[in-house]
C-alpha positions as CSV (number, residue, x, y, z in Angstrom):
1,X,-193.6,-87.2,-32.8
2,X,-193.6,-84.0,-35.2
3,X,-196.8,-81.8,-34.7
4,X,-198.6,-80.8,-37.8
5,X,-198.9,-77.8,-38.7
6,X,-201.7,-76.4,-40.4
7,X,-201.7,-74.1,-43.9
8,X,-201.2,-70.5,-42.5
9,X,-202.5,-67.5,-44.9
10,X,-198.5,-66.0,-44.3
11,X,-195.2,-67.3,-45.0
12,X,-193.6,-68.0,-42.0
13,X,-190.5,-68.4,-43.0
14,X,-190.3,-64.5,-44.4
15,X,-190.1,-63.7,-40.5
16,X,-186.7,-65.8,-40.1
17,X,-185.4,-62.0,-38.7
18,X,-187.8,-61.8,-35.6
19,X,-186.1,-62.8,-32.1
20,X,-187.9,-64.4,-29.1
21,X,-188.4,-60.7,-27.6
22,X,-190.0,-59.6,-30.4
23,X,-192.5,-62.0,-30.2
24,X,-193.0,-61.1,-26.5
25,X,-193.0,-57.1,-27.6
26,X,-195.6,-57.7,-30.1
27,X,-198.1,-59.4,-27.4
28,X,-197.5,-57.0,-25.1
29,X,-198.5,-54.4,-27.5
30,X,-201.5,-56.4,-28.8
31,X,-202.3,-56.4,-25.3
32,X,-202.8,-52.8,-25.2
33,X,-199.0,-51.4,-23.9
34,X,-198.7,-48.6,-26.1
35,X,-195.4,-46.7,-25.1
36,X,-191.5,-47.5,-24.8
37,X,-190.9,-46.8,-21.1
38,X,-194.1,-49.3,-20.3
39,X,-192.8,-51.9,-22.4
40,X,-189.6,-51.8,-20.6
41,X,-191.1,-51.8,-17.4
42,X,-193.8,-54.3,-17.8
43,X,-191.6,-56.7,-20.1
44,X,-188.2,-56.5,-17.5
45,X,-185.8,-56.3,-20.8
46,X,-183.3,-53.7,-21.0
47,X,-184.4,-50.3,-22.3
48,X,-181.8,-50.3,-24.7
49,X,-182.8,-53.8,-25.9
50,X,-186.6,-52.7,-26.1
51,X,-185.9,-49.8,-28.6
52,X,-183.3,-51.7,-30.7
53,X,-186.2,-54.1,-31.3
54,X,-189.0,-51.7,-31.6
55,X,-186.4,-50.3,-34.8
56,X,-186.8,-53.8,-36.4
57,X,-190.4,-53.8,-35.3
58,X,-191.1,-50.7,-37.4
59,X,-189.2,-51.6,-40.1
60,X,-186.9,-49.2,-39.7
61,X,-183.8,-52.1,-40.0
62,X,-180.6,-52.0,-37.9
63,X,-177.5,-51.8,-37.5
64,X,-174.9,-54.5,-38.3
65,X,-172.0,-54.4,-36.4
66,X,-171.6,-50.7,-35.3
67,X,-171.3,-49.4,-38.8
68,X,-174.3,-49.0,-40.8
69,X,-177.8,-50.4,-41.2
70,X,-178.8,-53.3,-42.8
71,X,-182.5,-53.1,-44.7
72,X,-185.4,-53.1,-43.4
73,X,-188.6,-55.5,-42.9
74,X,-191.8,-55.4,-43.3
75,X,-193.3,-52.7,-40.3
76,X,-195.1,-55.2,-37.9
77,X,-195.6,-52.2,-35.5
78,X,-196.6,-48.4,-36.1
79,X,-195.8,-45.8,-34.0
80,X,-197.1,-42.1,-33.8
81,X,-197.1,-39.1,-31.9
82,X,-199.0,-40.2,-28.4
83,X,-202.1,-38.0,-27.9
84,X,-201.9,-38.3,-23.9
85,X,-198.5,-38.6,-23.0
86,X,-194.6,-37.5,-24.1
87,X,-193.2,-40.0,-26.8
88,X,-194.8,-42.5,-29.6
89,X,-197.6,-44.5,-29.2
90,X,-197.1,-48.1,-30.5
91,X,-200.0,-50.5,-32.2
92,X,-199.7,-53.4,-34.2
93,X,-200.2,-53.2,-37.9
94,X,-202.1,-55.6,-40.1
95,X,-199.6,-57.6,-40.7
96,X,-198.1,-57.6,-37.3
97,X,-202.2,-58.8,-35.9
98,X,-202.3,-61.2,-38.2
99,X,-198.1,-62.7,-37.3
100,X,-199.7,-62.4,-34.1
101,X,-202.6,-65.0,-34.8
102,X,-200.7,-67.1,-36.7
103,X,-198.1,-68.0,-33.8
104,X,-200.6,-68.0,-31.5
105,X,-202.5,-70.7,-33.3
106,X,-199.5,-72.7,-34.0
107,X,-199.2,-72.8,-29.8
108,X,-202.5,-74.1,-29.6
109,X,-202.1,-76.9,-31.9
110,X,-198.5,-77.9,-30.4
């Protein structure tokens, strides 16, 4: 039996890019993990496959193949100089709360 699925203010489909880590990185930093060495501690992925990520995450785009970037997304996640500690702080922009809620919901009704 299919589910149904309920309208959703966001296209979906637009996010076709996103990876089953990023989905786990964005709820962890919803949840309040703010920096790149606690996301790689507290999620158990690789460091190197955090930060790759947190480039897609920001918008920033990546590379394809070794040689060059391909363009970016839309920024789900900001970053900025951390006030307390060495490094960026992470948060979730509007757009990356509101992904957030979306997929959550769609859990809840599956």
């Amino acid at each position: 039996m299919i589910p149904k699925m309920r309208d959703s203010r966001i296209d979906l489909a637009s996010f076709g890019f996103l990876q089953l880590n990023d989905i786990f990185l964005l709820t962890l930093i919803g949840r309040g993990i703010d920096n790149g060495p606690e996301l790689v501690r507290v999620s158990g992925i690789a460091m190197h496959t955090v930060y790759r990520r947190l480039l897609v995450l920001t918008g920033a785009g990546q590379y394809v193949k070794g040689k060059g970037f391909s363009e970016g997304h839309v920024a789900l996640v900001a970053s900025r100089p951390h006030p307390h500690q060495q490094g960026k702080q992470l948060a979730l922009t509007g757009m990356g709360a509101e992904l957030l809620q979306e997929i959550q919901a769609l859990q809840t009704t599956t």
